[in-house]
C-alpha positions in Angstrom: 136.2 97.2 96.5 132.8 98.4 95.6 130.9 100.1 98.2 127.2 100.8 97.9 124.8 103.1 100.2 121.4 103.0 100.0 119.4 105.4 101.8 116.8 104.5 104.1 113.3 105.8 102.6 110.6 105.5 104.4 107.3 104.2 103.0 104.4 106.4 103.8 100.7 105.0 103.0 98.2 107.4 103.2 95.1 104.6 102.7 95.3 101.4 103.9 95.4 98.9 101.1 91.6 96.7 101.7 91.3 93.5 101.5 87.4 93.1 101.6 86.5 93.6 98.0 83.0 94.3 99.4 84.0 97.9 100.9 86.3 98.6 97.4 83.5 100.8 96.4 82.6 102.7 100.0 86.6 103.8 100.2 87.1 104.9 96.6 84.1 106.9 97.0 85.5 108.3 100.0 88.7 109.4 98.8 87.4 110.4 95.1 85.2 113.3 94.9 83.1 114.1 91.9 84.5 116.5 89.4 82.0 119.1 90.6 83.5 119.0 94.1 87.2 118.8 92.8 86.4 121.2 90.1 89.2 124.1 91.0 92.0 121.3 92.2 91.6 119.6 88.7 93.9 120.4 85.6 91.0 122.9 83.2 91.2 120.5 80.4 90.2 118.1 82.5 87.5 119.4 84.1 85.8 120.7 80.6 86.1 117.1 79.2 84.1 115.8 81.8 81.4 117.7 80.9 79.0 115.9 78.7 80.5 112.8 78.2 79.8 110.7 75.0 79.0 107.1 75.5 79.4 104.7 72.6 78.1 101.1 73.2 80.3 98.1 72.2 78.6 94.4 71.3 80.0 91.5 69.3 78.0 90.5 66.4 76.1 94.1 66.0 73.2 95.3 68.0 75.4 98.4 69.3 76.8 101.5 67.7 79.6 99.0 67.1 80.7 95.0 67.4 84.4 95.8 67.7 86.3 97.9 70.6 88.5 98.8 67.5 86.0 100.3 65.6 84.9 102.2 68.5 88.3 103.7 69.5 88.6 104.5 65.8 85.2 106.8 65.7 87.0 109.0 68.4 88.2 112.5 66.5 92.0 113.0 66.8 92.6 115.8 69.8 89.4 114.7 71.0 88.9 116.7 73.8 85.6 115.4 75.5 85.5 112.2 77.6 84.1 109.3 75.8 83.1 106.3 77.4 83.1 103.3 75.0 80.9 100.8 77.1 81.6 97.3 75.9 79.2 94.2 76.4 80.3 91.0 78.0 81.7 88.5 75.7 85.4 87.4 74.4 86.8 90.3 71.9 90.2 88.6 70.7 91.6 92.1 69.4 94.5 94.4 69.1 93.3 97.3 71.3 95.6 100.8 70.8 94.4 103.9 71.6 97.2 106.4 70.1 98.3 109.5 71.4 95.8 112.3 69.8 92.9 110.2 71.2 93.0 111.7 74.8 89.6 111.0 77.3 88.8 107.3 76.3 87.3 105.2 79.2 86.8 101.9 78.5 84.0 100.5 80.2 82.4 96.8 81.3 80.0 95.4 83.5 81.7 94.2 86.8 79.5 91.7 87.1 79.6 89.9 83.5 83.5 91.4 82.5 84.2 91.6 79.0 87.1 89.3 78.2 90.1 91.2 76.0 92.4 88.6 73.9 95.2 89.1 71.6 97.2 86.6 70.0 100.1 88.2 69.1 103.9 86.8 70.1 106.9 88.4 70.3 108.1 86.9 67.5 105.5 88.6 65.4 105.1 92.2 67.2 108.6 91.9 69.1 107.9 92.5 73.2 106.2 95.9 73.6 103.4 95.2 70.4 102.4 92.1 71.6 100.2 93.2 74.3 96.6 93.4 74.4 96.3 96.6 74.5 98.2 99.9 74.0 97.8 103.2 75.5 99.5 105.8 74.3 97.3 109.1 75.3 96.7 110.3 78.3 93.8 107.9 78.7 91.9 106.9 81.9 91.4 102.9 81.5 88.8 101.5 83.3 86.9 98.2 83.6 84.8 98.0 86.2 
């Protein structure tokens, strides 16, 4: 006989989950702090890639620093140790995104209004499970879209 004890954990939320998407903004604003508030709770690297952030703009067919979110991950120095923002314009980009694991401080970046759309194509069969995705983070990368 195979006996099994699970101990009883409880769940403890600090923030209530909202519903409203409308007060999103208002609560995360709430909670987050800007870096200059947070400044001595933050890990140092941290804190001194947030200063002066590079911004590289993103649009399909040219008209931006770059027309591919590829391209744009692949201007990033290995080690890079500065945030860059890669700001991409609405439209369909049907591309393999990876950011590898010396490119730390990317932010990816769309208009909430007018999202940018992010397609791959690639099956299992091709890629097997894992390299079929989208997109692959490997750094310590914040990923954002909004």
């Amino acid at each position: 006989m195979c006996v099994s004890i699970l101990p009883f954990v409880p769940i403890v939320l600090s923030q209530p989950i909202l519903a409203d998407k409308s007060q999103v903004e208002a609560w995360f604003n709430g909670i987050i702090k800007p870096v200059k508030e947070r400044g001595k709770t933050l890990n140092p690297e941290l804190v001194e890639a947030e200063k002066k952030p590079r911004i590289i703009k993103v649009m399909q067919g040219g008209g931006e620093e770059f027309d591919t979110i590829t391209k744009a991950i692949e201007s990033v120095p290995s080690g890079n140790a500065k945030r860059v923002i890669i700001s991409i314009e609405p439209g369909s980009y049907k591309e393999k995104i990876r950011i590898e694991r010396n490119k730390h401080f990317i932010t990816l970046l769309g208009d909430p209004k007018n999202m940018p759309n992010l397609t791959f194509d690639g099956t299992t069969k091709q890629y097997e499970t894992v390299n079929s995705t989208t997109r692959i983070t490997e750094s310590s990368t914040l990923w954002v879209l909004s």
